[in-house]
C-alpha positions in Angstrom: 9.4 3.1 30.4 10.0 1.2 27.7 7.4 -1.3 26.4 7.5 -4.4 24.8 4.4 -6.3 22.7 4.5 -9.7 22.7 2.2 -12.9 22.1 2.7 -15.1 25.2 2.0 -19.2 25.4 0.7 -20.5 28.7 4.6 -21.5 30.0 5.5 -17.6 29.9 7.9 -18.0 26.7 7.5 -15.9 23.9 6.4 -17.5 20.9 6.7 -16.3 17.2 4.5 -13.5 16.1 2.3 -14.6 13.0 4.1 -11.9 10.9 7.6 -14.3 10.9 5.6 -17.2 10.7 6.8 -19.2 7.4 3.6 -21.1 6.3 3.8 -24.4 4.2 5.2 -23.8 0.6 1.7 -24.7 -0.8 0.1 -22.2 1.1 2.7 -19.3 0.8 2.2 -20.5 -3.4 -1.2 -19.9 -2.9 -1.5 -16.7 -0.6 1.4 -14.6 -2.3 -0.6 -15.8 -5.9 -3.7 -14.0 -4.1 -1.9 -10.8 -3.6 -0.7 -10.9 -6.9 -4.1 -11.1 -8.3 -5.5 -8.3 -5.8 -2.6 -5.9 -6.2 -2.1 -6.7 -10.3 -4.7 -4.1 -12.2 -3.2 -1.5 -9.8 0.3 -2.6 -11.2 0.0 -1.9 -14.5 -2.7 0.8 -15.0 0.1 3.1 -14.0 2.6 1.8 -17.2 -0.5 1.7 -19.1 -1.5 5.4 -18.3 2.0 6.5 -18.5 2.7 4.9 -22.0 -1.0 5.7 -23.4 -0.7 9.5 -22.7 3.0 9.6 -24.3 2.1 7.5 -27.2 4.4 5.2 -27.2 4.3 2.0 -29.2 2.4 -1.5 -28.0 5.6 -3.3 -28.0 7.3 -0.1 -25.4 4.0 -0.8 -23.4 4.4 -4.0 -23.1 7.7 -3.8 -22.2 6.8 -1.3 -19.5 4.5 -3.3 -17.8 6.6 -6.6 -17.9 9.9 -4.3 -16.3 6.7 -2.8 -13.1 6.0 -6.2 -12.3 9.8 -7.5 -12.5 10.5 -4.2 -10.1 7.4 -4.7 -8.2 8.9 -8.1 -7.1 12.4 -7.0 -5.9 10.7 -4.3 -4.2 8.5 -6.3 -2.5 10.9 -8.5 -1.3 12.8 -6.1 0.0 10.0 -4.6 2.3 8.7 -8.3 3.7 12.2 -10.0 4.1 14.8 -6.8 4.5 18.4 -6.5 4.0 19.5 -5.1 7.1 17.8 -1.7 8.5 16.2 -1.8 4.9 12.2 -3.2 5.0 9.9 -3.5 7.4 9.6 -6.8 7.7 5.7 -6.8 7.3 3.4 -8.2 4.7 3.5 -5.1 3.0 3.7 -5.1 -1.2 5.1 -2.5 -2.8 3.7 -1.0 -6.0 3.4 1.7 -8.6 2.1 4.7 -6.9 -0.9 6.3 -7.9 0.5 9.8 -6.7 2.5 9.8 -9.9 0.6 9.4 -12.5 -0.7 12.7 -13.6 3.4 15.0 -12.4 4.6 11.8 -14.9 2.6 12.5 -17.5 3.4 16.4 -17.6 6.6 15.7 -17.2 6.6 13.4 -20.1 4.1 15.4 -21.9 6.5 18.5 -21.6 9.5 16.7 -22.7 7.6 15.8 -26.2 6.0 12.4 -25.4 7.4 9.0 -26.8 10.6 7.0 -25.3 12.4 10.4 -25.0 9.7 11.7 -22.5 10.4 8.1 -20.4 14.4 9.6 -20.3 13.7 13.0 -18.4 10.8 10.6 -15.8 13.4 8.5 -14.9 16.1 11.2 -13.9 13.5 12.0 -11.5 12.5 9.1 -10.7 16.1 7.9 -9.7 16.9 11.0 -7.6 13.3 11.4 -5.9 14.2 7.6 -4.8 17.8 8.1 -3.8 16.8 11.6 -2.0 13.9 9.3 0.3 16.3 6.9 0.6 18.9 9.3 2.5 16.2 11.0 4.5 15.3 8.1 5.8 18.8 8.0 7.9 18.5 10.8 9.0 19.4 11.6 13.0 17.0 10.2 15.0 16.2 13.2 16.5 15.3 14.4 13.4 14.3 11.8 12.3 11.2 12.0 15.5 10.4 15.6 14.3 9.4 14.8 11.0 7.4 11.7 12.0 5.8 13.9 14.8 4.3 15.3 11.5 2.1 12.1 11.3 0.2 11.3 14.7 -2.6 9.0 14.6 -5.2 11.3 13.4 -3.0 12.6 10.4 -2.4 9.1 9.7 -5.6 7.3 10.5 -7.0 10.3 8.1 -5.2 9.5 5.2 -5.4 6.0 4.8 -9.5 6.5 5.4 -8.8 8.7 2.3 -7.0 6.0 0.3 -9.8 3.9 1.1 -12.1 6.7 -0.1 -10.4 7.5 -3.4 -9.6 4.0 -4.5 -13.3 2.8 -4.0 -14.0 4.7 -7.4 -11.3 3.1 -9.3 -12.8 -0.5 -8.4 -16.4 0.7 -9.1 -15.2 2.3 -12.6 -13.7 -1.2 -12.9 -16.9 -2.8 -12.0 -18.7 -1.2 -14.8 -15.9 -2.2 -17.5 -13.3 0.2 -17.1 -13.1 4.4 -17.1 -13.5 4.4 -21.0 -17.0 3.3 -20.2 -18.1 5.2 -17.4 -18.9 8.1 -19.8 -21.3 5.7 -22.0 -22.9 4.3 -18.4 -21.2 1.5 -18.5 -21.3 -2.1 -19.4 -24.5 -3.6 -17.4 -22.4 -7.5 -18.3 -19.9 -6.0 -16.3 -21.5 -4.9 -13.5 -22.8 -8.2 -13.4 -19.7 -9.2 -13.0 -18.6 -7.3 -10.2 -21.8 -8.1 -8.0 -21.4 -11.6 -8.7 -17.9 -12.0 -7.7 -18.6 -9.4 -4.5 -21.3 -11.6 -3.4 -19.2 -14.9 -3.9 -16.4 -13.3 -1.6 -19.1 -12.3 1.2 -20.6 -16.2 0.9 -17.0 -17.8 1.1 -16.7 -15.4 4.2 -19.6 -16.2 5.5 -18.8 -19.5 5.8 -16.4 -19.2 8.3 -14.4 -21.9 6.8 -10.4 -20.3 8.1 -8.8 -21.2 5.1 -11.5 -20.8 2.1 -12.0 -17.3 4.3 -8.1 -16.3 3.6 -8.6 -17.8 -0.2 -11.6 -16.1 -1.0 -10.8 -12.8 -2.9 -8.3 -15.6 -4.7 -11.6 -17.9 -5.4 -13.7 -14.9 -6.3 -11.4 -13.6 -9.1 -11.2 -17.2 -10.8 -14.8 -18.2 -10.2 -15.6 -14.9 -11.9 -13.1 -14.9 -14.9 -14.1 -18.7 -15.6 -18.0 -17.3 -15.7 -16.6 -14.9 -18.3 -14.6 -17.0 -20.5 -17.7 -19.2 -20.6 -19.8 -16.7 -21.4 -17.2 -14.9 -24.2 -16.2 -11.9 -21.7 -12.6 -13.0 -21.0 -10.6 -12.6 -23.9 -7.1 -14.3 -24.4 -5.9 -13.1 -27.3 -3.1 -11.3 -25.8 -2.2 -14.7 -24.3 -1.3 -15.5 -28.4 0.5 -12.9 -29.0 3.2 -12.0 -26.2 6.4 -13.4 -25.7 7.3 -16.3 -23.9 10.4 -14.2 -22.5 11.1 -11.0 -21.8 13.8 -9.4 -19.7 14.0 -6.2 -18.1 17.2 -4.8 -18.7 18.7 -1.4 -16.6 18.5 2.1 -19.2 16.7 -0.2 -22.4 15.0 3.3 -22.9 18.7 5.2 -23.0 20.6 7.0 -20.4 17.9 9.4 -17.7 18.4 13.0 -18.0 18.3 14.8 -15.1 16.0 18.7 -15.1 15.4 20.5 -12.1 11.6 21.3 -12.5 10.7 17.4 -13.3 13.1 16.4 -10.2 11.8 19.1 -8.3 7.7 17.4 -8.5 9.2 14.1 -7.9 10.6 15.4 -4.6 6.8 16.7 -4.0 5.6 13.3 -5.3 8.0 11.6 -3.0 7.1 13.7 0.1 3.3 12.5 -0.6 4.4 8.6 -1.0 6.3 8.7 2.4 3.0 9.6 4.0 1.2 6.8 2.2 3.9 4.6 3.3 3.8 5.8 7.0 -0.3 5.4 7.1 0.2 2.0 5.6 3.1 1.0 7.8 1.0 1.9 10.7 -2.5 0.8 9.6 -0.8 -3.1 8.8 0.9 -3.1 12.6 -2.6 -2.1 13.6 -4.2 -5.6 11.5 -1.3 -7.9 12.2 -0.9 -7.0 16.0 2.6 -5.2 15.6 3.7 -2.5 17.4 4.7 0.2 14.8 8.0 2.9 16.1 9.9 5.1 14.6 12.6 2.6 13.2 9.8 0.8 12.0 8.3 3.9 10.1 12.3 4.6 9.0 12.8 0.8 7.6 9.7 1.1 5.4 11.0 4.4 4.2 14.3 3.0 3.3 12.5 0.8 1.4 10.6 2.9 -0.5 13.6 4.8 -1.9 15.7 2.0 -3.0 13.0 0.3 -4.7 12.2 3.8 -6.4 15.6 4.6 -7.0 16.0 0.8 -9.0 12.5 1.5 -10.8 14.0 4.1 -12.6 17.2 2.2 -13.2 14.9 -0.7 -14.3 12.6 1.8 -16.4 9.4 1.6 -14.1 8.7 4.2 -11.9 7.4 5.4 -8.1 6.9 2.6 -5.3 5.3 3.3 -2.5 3.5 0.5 0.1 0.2 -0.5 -1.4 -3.2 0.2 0.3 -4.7 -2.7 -1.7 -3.0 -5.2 0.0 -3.3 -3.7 3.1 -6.9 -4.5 3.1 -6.3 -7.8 1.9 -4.5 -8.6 4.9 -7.3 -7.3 6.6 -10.1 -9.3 5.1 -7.7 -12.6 4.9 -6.6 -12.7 8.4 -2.9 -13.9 6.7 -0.5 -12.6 8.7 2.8 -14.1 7.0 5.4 -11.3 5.7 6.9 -14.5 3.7 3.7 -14.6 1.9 4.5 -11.0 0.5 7.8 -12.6 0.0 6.6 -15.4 -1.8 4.3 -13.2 -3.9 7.1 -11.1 -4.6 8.3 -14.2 -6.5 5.6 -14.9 -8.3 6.1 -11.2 -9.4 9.5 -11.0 -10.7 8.6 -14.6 -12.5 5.4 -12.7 -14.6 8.0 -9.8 -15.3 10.1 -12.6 -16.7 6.9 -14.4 -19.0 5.0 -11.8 -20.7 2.6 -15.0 -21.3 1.9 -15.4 -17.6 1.5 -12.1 -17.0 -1.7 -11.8 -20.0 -3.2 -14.7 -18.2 -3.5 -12.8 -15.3 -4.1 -9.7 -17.4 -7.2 -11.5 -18.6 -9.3 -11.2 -15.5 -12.3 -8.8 -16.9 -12.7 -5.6 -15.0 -16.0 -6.3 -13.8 -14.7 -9.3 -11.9 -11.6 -7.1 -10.5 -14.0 -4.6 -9.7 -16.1 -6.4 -7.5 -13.5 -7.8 -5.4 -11.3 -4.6 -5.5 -14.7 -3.1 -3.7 -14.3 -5.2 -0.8 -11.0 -5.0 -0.3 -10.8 -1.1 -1.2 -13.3 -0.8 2.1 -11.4 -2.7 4.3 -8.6 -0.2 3.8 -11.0 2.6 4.5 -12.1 0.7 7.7 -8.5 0.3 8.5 -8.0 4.3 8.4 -11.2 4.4 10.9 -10.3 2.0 13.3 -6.6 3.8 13.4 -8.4 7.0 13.7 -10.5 5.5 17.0 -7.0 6.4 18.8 -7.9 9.8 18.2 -10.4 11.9 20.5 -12.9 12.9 18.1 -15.3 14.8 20.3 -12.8 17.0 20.5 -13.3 19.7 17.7 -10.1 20.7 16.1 -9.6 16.7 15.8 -13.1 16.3 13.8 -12.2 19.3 11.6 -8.5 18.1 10.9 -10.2 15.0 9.6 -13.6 16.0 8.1 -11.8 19.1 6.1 -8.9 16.8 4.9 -11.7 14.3 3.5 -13.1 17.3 2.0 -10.3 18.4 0.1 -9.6 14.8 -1.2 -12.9 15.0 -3.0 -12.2 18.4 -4.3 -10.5 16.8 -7.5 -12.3 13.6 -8.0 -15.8 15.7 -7.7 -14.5 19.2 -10.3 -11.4 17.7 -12.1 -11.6 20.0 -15.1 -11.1 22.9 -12.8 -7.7 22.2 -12.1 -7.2 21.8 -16.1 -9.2 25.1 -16.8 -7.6 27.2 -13.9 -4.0 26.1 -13.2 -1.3 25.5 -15.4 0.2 22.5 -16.3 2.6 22.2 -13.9 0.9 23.4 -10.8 -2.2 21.0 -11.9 -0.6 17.9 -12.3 0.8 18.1 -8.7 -2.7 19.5 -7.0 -4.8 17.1 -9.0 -4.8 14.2 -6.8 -7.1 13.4 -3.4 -4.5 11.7 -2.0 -2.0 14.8 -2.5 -4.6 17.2 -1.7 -6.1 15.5 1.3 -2.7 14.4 3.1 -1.2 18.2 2.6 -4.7 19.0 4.8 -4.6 16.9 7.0 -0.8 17.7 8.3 -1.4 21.8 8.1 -4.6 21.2 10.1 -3.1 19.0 12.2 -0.1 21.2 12.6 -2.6 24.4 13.0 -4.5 22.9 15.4 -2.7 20.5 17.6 0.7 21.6 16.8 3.5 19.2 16.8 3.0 15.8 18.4 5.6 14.9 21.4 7.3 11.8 21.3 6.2 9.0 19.3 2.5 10.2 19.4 1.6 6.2 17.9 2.3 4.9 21.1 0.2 7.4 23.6 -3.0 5.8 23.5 -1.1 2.2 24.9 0.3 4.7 27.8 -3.1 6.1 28.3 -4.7 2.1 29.7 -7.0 1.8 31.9 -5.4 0.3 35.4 -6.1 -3.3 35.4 -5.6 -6.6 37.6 -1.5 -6.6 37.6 0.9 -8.8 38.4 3.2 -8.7 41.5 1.7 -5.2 42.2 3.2 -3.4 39.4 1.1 -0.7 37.6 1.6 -2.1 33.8 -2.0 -3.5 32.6 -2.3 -7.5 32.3 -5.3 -9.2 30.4 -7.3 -10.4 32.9 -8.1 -13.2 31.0 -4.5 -14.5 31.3 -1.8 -15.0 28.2 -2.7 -17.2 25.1 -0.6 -18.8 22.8 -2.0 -18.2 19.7 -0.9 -21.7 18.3 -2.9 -24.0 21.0 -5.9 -21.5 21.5 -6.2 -19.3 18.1 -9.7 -18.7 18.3 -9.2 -17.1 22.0 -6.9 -14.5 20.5 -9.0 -14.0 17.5 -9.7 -9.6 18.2 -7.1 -9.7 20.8 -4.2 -7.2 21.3 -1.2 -8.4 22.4 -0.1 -8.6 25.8 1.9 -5.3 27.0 5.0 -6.4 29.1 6.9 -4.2 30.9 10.7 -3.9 30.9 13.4 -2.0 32.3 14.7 1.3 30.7 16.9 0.2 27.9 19.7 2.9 27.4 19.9 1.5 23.7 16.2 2.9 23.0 18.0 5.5 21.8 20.1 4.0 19.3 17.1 1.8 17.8 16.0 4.7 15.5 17.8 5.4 12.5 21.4 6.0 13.1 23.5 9.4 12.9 
């Protein structure tokens, strides 16, 4: 039987779901500007990686991270608002993956480095994106088969392990950045970080709705002001950059296309589309959206276009971003036009290289400390997908306990996969995220086998029997429906009501089309 989530007011009409709820222009203005700030050292550390390792030029680097954020936007866009089957049409943004960075930098490294290097990334880039693109139309029979590859405790697993392996890039933040972790760090900037953690838990605290779905926003200002007074924010860059700058398709030259860097892409790619599918799943879970295939498939589509223009627009990977996930979570903003929104503000600081070093002057401590919070909300997010899941039962605890395992391995020994492997074969293996996903689906696949049907949806089938309604057997809240907009803080921890419908012979033809 086919079921149907939906948030019901007292008069038995459905009412809109806060995800296509379009808040106030001041408020979208201010919420998208939020995830800007959360998602922005994320952004650009990938360009700045990327360009340091290949040694290219300040004014190249620049110009990468001006065209990430210009991409970043569209891409963005595309994932909250859609264009047809493309986008999910969740507050979702879409960044730079982190998955990328080291197979980039061989590649790039192999090639010979400089703007040359950028030429044989972006063949890659531009067919890894067009080849995720097509899979995700695949028959939806298919189409099911692959997906079966991620039931909830493959899923649930891996974002827990995003959470995990992100939580040391805020804390290296939160110390002043990885060039100082070696020296101990910057004690100023640890400072910092606290100070702007503990102002986030206070506004939360307060339980004040809208200072609660500002605060990370608040944090990051309060803390950068604290700096500037004190000499730690520096603005120089501010002096320096360009009042415009415009990202224009091949400024770098025409991509060349080689079959070993396309071939990691591909490998990249494959890692990404389970990032995107955790994410996809773990924001339905926050928001109160049911998640399906088509769903899953959208995101996808997504992801591949907005690659496939990164390369064409000389940036590089997207995939959905974890960081914002949890700032949904902590936030309680629901709106997919504030992603949209955001996205705007993203394409204009692509256009301004001015506005971007504004932003760009946050100190790390002060991203740091509210990168922490957020960072564990997406960890908590991987949990509370993996309560689905029957841990008790043992292969379940080892899928997940050896996966987390594995995405330590490189974090904990990373010179052993210098010292050990060569270049290629290292730059693919050294990454938690790669490393822990690829265990969790073989573990899942050697111990539970292949999921059957859309194994996201079994626990809903699996409820309790409850007070019905004209004696049918589908579960109703006992407490009776709430509209959301008259009674919010009834449906505050909520799920949404489950009604039951009639078989719909077009089921079928919801997931992605022959």
């Amino acid at each position: 039987m086919a079921r149907v989530a939906a948030r019901l007011p007292v008069d038995g009409e459905q009412s809109t779901h806060p995800v296509d709820e379009v808040l106030p222009l001041p408020k979208l203005a201010l919420y998208g500007f939020q995830h800007v700030l959360a998602f922005y050292a994320g952004a650009v550390i990938v360009p700045i990686l990327v360009g340091s390792a290949l040694k290219l030029s300040p004014q190249d680097l620049i110009y990468l991270i001006n065209a990430d954020l210009f991409t970043c936007g569209i891409a963005s866009i595309i994932q909250a608002w859609g264009i047809g089957r493309i986008g999910a049409r969740l507050p979702i943004i879409q960044g730079v993956t982190f998955t990328a960075v080291s197979p980039m930098i061989a590649i790039g490294l192999g090639a010979g480095g400089g703007t040359a290097a950028l030429l044989v990334i972006y063949g890659a880039v531009i067919t890894a994106g067009l080849a995720t693109f097509a899979f995700a139309w695949m028959p939806a029979r298919f189409f099911r088969v692959v997906m079966s590859l991620f039931p909830p405790v493959v899923t649930g697993t891996v974002i827990t392990i995003l959470g995990i392996v992100l939580l040391p890039v805020a804390l290296k933040d939160a110390v002043g950045g990885a060039p100082l972790v070696g020296d101990g760090g910057d004690p100023r900037q640890l400072a910092y970080a606290i100070g702007t953690m503990l102002f986030v838990l206070v506004v939360m605290r307060l339980r004040r709705p809208f200072l609660s779905s500002i605060a990370v926003l608040l944090g990051l200002v309060a803390g950068t002001l604290l700096a500037f007074v004190l000499g730690d924010a520096k603005l120089d860059a501010i002096k320096t950059s360009d009042w415009v700058g415009v990202s224009t398709p091949f400024h770098f030259g025409a991509p060349k296309f080689e079959w070993f860097p396309v071939l990691l892409m591909l490998i990249v790619m494959l890692i990404t589309m389970v990032e995107t599918t955790g994410d996809t799943y773990a924001i339905g879970e926050i928001v109160g959206k049911d998640i399906d295939s088509e769903t899953v498939a959208r995101a996808l589509r997504a992801d591949g276009a907005a690659t496939a223009i990164g390369g064409l627009l000389n940036s590089f990977p997207y995939v959905a971003f974890a960081e914002n996930v949890g700032l949904v979570r902590v936030t309680k903003v629901k709106s997919r036009f504030v992603v949209v929104a955001a996205g705007v503000v993203m394409i204009i600081l692509g256009l301004l290289p001015k506005a971007a070093a504004v932003v760009a002057a946050i100190p790390p401590g002060v991203l740091g400390g509210a990168a922490t919070v957020m960072f564990g909300m997406v960890a908590l997010a991987g949990i509370q997908t993996l309560g689905k899941v029957e841990l008790r039962e043992e292969k379940n605890a080892l899928v997940v306990g050896v996966s987390i395992a594995f995405a330590l391995f490189p974090a904990t020994v990373p010179a052993y996969f210098d010292k050990h492997l060569n270049a290629d074969l290292s730059s693919l293996l050294n990454s938690g995220v790669t490393l822990g996903a690829t265990a969790a689906i073989v573990l899942n696949l050697l111990f539970n086998g292949l999921a059957k049907g859309d194994a996201h949806n079994v626990p809903q089938l699996a409820l309790p029997a409850r007070a019905t309604v004209d004696g049918s057997d589908d579960p109703v809240d006992p407490d009776g429906p709430v509209d959301p907009a008259t009674e919010p803080e009834a449906t505050e921890g909520r799920e949404p009501v489950a009604v039951a419908v009639a078989p719909d012979p077009a089921d079928e033809a919801a997931a992605p089309a022959s």
